[in-house]
Backbone as a chain_set.jsonl record, in Angstrom:
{"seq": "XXXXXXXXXXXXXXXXXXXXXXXXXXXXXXXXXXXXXXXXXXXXXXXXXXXXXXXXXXXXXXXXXXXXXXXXXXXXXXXXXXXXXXXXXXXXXXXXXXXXXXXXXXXXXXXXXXXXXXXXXXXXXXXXXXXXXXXXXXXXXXXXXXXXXXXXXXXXXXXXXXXXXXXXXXXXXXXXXXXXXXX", "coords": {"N": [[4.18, 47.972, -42.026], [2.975, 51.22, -43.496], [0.774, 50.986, -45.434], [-1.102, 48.994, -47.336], [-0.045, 47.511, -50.456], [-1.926, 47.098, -53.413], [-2.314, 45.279, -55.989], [-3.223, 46.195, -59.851], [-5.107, 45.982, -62.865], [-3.829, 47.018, -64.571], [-0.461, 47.124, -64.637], [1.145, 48.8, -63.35], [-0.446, 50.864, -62.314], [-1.492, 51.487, -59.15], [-3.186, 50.442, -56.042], [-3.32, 51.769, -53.108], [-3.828, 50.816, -49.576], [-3.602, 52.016, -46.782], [-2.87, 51.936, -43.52], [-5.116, 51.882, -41.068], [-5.78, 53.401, -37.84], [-8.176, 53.493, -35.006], [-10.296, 54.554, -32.847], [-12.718, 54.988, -30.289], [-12.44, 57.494, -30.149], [-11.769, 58.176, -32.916], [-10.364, 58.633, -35.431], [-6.758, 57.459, -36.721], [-4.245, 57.995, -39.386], [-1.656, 57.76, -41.256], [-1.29, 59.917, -43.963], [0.87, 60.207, -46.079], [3.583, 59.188, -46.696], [7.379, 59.525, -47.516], [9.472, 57.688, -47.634], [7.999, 55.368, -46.452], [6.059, 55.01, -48.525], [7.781, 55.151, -50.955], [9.757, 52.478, -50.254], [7.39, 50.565, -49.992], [5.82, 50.859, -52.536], [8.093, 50.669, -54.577], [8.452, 52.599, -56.019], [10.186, 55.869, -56.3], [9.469, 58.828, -56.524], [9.602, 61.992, -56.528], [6.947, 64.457, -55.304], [5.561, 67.487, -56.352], [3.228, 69.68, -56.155], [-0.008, 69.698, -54.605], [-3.196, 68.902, -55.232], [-6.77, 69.887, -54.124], [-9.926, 69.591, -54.991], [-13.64, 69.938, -54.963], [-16.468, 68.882, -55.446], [-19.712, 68.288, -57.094], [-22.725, 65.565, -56.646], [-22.611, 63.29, -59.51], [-21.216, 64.901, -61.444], [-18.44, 64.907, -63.22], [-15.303, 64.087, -63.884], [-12.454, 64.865, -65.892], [-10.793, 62.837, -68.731], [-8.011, 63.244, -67.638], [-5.055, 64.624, -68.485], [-1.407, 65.458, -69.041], [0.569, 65.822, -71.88], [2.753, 66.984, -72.119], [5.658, 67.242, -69.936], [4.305, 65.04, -68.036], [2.258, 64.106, -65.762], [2.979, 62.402, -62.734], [0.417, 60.783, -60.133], [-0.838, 60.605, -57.056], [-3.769, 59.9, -55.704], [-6.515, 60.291, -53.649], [-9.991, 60.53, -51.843], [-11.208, 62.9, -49.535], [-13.789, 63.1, -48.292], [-17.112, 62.085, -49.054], [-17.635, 60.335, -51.59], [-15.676, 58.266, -55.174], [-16.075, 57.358, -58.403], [-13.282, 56.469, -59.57], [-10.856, 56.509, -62.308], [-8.593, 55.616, -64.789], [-6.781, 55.968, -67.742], [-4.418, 53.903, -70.092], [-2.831, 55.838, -71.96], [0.155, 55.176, -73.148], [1.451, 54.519, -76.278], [3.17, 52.181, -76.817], [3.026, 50.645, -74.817], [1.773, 47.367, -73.757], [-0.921, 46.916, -72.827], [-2.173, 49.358, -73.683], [-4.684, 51.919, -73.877], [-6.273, 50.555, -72.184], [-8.311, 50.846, -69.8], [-8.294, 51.251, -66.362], [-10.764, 51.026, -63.072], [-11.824, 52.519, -60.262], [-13.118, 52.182, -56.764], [-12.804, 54.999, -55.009], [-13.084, 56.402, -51.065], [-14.012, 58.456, -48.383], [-14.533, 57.195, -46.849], [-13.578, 54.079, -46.981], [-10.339, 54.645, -47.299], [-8.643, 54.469, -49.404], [-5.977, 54.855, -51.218], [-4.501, 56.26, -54.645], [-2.735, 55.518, -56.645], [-1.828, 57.085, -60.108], [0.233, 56.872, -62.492], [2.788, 58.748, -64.432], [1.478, 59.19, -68.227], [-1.025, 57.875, -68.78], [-3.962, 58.697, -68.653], [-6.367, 60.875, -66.06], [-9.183, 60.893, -64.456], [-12.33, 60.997, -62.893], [-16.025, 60.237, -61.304], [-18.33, 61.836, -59.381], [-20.134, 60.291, -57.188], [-21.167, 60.072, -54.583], [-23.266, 62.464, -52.368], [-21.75, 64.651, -52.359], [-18.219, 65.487, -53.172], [-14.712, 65.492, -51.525], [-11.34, 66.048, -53.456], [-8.303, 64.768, -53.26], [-4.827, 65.216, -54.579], [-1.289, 64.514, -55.024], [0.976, 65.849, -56.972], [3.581, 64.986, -59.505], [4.542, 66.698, -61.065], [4.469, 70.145, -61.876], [1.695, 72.125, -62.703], [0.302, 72.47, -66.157], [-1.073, 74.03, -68.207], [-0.952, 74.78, -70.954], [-0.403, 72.549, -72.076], [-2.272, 70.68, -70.855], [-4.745, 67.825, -71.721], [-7.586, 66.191, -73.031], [-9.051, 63.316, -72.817], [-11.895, 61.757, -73.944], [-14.438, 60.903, -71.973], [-16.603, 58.412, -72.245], [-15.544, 57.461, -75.025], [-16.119, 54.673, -77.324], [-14.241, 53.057, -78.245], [-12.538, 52.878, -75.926], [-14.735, 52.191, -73.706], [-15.045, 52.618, -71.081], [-17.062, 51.461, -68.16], [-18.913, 53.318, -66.623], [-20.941, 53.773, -64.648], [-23.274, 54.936, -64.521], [-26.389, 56.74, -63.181], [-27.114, 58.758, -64.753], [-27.126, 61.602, -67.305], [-23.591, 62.747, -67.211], [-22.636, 65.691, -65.319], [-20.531, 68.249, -66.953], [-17.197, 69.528, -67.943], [-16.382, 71.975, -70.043], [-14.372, 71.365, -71.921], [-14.363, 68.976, -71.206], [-16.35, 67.922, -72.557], [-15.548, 68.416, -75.123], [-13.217, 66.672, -75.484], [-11.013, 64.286, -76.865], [-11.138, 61.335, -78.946], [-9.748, 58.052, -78.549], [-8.347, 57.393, -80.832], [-7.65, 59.738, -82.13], [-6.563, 61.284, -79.979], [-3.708, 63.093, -78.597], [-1.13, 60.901, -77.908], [1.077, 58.84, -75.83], [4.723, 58.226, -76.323]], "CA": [[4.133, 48.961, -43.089], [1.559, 51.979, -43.211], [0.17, 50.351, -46.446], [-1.058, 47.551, -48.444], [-0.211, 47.745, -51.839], [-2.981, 46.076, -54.121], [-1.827, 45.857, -57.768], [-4.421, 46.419, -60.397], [-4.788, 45.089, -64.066], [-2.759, 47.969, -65.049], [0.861, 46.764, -63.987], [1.795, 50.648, -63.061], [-1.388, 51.6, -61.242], [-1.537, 50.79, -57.547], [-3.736, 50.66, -54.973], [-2.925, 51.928, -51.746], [-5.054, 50.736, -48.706], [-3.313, 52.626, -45.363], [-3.036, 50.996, -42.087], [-5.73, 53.345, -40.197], [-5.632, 53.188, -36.116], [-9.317, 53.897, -34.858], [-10.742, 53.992, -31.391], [-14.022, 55.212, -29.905], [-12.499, 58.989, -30.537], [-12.338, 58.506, -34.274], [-8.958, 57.658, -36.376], [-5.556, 58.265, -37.201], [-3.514, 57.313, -40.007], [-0.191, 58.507, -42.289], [-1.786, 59.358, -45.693], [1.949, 60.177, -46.887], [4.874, 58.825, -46.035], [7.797, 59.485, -48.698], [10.499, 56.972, -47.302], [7.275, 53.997, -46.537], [5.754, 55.325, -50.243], [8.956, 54.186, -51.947], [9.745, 51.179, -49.931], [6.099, 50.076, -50.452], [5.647, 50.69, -54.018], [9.205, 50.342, -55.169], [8.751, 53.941, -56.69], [10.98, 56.528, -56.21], [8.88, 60.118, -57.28], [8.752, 63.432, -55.811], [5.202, 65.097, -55.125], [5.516, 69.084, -56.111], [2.211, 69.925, -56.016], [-0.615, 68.792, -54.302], [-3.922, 69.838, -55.536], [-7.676, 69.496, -53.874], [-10.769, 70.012, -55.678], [-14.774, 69.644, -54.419], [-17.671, 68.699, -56.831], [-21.02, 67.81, -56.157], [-22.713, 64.506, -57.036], [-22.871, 63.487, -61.074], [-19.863, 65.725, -61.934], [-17.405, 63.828, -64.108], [-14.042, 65.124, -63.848], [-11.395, 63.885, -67.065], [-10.121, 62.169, -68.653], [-7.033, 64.432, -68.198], [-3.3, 63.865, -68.928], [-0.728, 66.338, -70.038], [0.97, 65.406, -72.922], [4.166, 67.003, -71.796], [5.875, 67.65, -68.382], [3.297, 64.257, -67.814], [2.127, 64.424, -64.142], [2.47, 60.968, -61.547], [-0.306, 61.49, -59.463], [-1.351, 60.203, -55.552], [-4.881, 60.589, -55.387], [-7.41, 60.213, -52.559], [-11.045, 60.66, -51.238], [-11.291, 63.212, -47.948], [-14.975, 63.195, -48.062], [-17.994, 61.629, -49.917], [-17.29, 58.762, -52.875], [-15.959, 58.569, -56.173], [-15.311, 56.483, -59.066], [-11.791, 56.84, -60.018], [-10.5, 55.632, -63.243], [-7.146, 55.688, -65.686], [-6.717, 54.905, -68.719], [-3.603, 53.7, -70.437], [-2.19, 56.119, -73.223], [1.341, 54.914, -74.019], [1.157, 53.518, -76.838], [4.13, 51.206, -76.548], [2.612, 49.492, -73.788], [0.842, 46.084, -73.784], [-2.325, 47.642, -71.774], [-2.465, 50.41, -74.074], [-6.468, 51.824, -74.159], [-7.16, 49.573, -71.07], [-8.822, 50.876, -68.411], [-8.845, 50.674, -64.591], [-11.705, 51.729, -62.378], [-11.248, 51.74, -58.608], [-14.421, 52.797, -55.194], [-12.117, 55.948, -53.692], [-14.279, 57.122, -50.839], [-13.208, 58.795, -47.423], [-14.162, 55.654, -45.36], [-12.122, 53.222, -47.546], [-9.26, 55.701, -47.318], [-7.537, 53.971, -50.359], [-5.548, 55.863, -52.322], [-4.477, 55.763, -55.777], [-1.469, 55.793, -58.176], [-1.589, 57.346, -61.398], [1.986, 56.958, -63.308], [2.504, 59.056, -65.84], [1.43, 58.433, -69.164], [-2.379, 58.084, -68.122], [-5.645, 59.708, -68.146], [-7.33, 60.49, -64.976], [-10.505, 61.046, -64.36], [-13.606, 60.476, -61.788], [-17.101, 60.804, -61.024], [-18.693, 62.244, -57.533], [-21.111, 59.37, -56.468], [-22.266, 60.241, -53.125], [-23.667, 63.695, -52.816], [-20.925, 65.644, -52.873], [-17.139, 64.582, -52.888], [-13.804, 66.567, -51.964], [-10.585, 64.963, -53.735], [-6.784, 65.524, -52.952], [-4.007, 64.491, -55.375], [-0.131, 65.064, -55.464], [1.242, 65.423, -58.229], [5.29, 64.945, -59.414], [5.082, 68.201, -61.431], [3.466, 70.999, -62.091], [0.426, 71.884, -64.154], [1.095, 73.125, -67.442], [-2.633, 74.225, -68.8], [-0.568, 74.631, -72.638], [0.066, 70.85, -72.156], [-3.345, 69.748, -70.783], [-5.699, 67.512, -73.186], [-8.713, 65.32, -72.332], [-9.837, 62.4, -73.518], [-13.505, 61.734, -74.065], [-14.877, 59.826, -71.185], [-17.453, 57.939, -72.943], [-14.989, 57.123, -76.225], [-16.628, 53.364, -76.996], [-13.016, 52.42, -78.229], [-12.081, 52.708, -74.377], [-15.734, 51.509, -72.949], [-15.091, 52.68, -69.457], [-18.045, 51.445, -67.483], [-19.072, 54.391, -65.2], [-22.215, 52.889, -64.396], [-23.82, 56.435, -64.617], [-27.712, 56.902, -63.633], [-28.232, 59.656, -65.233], [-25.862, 62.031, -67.691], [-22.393, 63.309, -65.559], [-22.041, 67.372, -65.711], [-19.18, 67.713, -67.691], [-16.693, 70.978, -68.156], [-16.565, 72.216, -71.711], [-13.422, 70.985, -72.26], [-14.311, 67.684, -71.278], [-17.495, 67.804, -73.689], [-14.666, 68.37, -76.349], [-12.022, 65.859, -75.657], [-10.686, 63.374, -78.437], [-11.179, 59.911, -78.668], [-8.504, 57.276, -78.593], [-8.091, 57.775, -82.12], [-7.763, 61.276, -82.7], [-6.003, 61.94, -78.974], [-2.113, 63.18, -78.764], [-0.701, 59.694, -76.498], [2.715, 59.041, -75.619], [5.284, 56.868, -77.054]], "C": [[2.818, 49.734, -43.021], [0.882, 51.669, -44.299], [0.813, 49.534, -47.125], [-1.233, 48.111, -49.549], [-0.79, 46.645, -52.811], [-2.479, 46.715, -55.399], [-3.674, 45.498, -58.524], [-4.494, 45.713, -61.895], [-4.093, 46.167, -64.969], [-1.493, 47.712, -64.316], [1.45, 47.93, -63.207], [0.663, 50.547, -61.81], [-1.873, 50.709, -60.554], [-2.502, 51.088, -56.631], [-3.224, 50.604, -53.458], [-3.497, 51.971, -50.411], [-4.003, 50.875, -47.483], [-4.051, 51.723, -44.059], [-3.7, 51.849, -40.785], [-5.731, 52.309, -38.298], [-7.246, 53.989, -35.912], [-9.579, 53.393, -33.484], [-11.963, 54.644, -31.478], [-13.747, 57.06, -30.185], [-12.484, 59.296, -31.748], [-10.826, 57.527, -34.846], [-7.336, 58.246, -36.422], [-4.951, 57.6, -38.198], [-2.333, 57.998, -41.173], [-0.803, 58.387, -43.62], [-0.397, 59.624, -46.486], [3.204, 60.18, -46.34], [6.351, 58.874, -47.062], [8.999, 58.007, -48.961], [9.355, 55.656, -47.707], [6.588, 53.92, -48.108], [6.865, 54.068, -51.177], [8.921, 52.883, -51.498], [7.987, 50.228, -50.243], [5.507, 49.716, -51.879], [6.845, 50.404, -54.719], [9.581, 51.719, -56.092], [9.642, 54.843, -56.145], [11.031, 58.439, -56.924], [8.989, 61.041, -55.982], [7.985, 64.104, -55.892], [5.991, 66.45, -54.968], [5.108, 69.765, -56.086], [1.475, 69.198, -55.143], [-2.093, 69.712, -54.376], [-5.723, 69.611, -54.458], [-9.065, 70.409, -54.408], [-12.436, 69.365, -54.931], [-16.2, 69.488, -55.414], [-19.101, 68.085, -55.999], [-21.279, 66.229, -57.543], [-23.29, 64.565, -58.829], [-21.728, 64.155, -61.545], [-18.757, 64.718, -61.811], [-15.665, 64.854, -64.764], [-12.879, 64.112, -64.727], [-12.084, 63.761, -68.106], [-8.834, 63.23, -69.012], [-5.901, 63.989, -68.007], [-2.66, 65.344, -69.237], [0.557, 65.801, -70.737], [2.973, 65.764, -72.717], [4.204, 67.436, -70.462], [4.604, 66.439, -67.988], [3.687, 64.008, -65.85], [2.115, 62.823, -63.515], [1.445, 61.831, -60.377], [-0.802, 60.035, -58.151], [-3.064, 60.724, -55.621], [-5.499, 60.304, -54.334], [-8.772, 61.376, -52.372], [-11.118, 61.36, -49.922], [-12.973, 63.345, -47.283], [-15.808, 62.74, -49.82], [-17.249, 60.29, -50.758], [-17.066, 59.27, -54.23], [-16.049, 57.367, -57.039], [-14.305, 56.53, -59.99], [-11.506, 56.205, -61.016], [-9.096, 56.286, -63.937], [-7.221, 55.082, -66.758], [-4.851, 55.158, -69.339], [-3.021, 54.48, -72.132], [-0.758, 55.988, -73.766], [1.23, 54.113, -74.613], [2.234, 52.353, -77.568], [3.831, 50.121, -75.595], [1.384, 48.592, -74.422], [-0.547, 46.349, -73.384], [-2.829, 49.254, -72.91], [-4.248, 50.918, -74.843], [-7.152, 51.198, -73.428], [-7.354, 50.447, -70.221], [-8.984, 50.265, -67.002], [-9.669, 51.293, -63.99], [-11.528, 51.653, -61.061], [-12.505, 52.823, -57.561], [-13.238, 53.575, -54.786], [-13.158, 56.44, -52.534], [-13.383, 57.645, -49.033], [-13.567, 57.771, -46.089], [-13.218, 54.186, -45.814], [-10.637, 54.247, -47.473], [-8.369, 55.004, -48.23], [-7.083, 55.257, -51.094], [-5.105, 55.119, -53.911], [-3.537, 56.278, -56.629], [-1.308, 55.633, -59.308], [0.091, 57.439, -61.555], [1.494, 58.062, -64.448], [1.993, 58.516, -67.327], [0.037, 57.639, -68.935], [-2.76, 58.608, -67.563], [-6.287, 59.313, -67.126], [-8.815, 60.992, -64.862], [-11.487, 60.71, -63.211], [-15.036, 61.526, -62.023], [-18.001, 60.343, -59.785], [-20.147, 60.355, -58.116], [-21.67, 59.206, -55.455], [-22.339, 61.825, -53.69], [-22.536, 64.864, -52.897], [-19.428, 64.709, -52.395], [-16.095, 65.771, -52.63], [-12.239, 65.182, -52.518], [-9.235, 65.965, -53.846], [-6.058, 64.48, -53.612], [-2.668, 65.022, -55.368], [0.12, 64.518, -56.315], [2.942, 65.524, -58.627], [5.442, 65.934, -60.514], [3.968, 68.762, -61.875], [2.359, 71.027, -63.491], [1.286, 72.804, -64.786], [-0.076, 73.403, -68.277], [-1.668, 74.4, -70.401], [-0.798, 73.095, -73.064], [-0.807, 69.537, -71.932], [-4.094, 69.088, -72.035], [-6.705, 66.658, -72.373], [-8.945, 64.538, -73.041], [-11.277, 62.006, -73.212], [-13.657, 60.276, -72.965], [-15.702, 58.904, -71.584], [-16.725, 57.249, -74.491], [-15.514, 55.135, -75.754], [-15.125, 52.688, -77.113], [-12.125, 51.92, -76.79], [-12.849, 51.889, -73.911], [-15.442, 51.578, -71.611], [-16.863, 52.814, -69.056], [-18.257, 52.162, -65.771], [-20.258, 54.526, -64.6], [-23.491, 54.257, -63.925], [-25.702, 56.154, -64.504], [-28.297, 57.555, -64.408], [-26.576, 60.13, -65.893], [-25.069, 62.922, -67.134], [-22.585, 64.815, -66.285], [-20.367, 66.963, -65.704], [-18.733, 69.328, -67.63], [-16.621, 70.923, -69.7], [-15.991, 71.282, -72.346], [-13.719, 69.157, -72.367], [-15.515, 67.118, -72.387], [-17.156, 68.156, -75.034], [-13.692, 68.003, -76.673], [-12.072, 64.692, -76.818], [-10.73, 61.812, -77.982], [-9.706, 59.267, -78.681], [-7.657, 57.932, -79.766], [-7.296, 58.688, -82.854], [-6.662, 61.786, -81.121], [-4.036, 61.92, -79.122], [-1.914, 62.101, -77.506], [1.03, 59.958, -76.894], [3.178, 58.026, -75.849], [5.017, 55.79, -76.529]], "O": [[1.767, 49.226, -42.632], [-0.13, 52.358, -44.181], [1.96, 49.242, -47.46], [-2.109, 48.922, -49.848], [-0.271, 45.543, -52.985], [-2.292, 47.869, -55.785], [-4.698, 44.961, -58.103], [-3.762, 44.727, -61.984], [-3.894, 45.92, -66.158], [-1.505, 48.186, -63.18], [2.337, 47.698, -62.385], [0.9, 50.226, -60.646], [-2.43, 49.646, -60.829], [-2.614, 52.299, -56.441], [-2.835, 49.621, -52.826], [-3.712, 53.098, -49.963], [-3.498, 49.806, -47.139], [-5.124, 51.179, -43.8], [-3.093, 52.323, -39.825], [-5.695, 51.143, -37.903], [-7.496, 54.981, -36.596], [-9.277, 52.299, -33.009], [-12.391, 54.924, -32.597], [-14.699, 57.814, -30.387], [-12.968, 60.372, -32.1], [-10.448, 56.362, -34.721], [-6.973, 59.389, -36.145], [-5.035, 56.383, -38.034], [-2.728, 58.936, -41.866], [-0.913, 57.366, -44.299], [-0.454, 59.25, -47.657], [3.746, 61.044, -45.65], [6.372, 57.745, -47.553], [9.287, 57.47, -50.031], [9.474, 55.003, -48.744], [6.615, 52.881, -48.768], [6.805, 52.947, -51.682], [8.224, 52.064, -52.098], [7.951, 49.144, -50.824], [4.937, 48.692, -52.256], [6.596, 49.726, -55.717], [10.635, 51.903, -56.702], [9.985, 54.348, -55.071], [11.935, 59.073, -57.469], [8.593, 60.86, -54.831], [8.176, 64.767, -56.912], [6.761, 66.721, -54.047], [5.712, 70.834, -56.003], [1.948, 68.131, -54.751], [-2.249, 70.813, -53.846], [-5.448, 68.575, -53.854], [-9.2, 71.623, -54.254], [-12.344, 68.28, -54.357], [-16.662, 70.461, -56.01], [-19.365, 67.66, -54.874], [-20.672, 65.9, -58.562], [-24.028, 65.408, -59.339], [-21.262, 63.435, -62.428], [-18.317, 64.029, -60.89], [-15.274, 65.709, -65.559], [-12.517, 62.985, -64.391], [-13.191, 64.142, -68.485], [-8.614, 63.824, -70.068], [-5.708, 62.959, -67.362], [-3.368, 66.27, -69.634], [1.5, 65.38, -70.068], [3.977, 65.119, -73.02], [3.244, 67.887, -69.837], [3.662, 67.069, -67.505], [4.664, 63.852, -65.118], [1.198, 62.084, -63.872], [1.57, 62.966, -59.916], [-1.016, 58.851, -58.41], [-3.388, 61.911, -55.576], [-4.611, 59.766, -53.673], [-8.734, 62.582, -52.615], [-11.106, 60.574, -48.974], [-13.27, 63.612, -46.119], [-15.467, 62.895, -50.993], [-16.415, 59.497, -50.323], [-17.693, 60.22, -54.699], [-16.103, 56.289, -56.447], [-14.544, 56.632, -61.193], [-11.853, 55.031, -60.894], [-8.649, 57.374, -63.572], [-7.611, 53.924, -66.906], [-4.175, 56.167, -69.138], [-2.857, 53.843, -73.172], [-0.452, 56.631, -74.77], [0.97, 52.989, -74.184], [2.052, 51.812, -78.659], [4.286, 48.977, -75.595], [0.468, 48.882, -75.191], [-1.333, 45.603, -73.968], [-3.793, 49.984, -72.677], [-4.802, 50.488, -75.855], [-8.364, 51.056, -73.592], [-6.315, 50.942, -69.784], [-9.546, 49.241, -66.614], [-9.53, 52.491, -64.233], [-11.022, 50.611, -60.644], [-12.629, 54.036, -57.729], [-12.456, 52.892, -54.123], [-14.185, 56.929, -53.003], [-12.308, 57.162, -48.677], [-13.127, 57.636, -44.947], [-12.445, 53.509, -45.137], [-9.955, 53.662, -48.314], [-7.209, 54.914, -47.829], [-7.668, 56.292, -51.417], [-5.271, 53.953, -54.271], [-3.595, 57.35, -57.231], [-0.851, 54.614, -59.827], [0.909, 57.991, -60.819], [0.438, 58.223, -65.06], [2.157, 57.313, -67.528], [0.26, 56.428, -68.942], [-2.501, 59.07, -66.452], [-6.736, 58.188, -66.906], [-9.186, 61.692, -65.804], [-11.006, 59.805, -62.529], [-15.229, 62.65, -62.485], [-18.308, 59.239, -59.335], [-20.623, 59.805, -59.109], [-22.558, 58.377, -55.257], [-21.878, 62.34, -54.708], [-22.678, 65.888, -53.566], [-19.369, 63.725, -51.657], [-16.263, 66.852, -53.195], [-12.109, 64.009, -52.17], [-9.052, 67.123, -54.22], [-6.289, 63.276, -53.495], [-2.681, 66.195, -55.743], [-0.116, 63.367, -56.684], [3.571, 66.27, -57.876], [6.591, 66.025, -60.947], [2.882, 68.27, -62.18], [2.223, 70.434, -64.561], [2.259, 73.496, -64.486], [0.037, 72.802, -69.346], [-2.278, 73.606, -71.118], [-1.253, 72.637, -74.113], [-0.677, 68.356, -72.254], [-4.104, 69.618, -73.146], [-6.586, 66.492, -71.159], [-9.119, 64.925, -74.197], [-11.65, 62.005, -72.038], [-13.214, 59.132, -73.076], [-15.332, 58.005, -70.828], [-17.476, 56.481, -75.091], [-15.416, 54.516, -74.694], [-14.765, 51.885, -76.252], [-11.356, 50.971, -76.639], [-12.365, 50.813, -73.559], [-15.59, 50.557, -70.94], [-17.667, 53.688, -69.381], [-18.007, 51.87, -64.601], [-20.501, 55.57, -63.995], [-24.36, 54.219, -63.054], [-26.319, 55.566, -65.393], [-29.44, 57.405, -64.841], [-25.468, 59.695, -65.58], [-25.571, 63.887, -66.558], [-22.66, 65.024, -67.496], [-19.552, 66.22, -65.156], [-19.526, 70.233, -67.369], [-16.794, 69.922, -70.396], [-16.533, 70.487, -73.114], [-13.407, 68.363, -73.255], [-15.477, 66.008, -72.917], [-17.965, 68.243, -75.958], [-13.054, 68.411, -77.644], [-13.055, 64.353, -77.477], [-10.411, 61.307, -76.906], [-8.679, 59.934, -78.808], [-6.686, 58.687, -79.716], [-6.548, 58.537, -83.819], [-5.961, 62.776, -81.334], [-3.319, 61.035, -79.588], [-2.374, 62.297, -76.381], [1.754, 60.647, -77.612], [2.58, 56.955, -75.748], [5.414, 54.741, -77.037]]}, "num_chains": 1, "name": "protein.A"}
């Protein structure tokens, strides 16, 4: 199989560590396979986007979700390091408000499966990072929301030296509390 699937303390969100081939000329390896995907994870999604974004180090990207049309998302590291996290907003689930954190970086080549129905988020940790994610439907900027990275009710430990550059939006997301979650 072209990956090991490592479960996480979120029952949904998976870790995906790819079966890379490397010689003295460098590497090769299948970062998406849709047939070994399914059989591997047991999922069964179609990717209709796929987005890639570049930040420099300190830049704290999330906690974002959209509330409707809710996105499954593939993520991955093609350069630099991050620290990837999710948190759990359905609030029917057992996990609900738990957090997972997970090292993405482009020499671990793990990837990472957001389900719907959780906030994603990261922050660059080497000096600069680029990050590629498919997603199983489109954006819907009416539908986006953020949750406050820092909310203590969550306590995601993002082991931050110094304080992350943030986008507005994210310097005006809602806490647990106060945030629109899903049944």
């Amino acid at each position: 199989m072209p990956y090991a699937v490592i479960p996480t303390s979120l029952p949904e969100v998976l870790i995906l560590e790819p079966k890379v081939f490397g010689d003295a000329r460098g590497f090769f390896f299948e970062s998406f396979n849709a047939r070994d995907f399914a059989h591997c994870t047991g999922l069964d999604v179609q990717f209709v986007q796929d987005n890639h974004s570049k930040s420099a180090k300190g830049v704290l990207r999330g906690l974002h979700y959209q509330i409707q049309h809710p996105q499954g998302k593939l993520v991955r590291v093609t350069h630099g390091e991050v620290f990837d996290v999710v948190v759990d907003l359905r609030r029917s689930s057992p996990t609900f408000g738990q957090w997972e954190g997970v090292v993405l970086s482009a020499e671990n080549k793990r990837q990472l499966w957001v389900p719907p129905g959780f906030a994603h988020g990261f922050v660059v940790t080497s000096e600069s990072a680029e990050f590629l994610y498919k997603t199983t439907d489109y954006y819907h900027p009416e539908f986006e929301r953020s949750l406050l990275w820092s909310d203590p009710a969550v306590g995601i430990d993002w082991s931050l030296e110094n304080e992350p550059l943030l986008a507005a939006k994210d310097k005006a997301a809602a806490t647990l509390d106060s945030a629109e979650v899903f049944p």
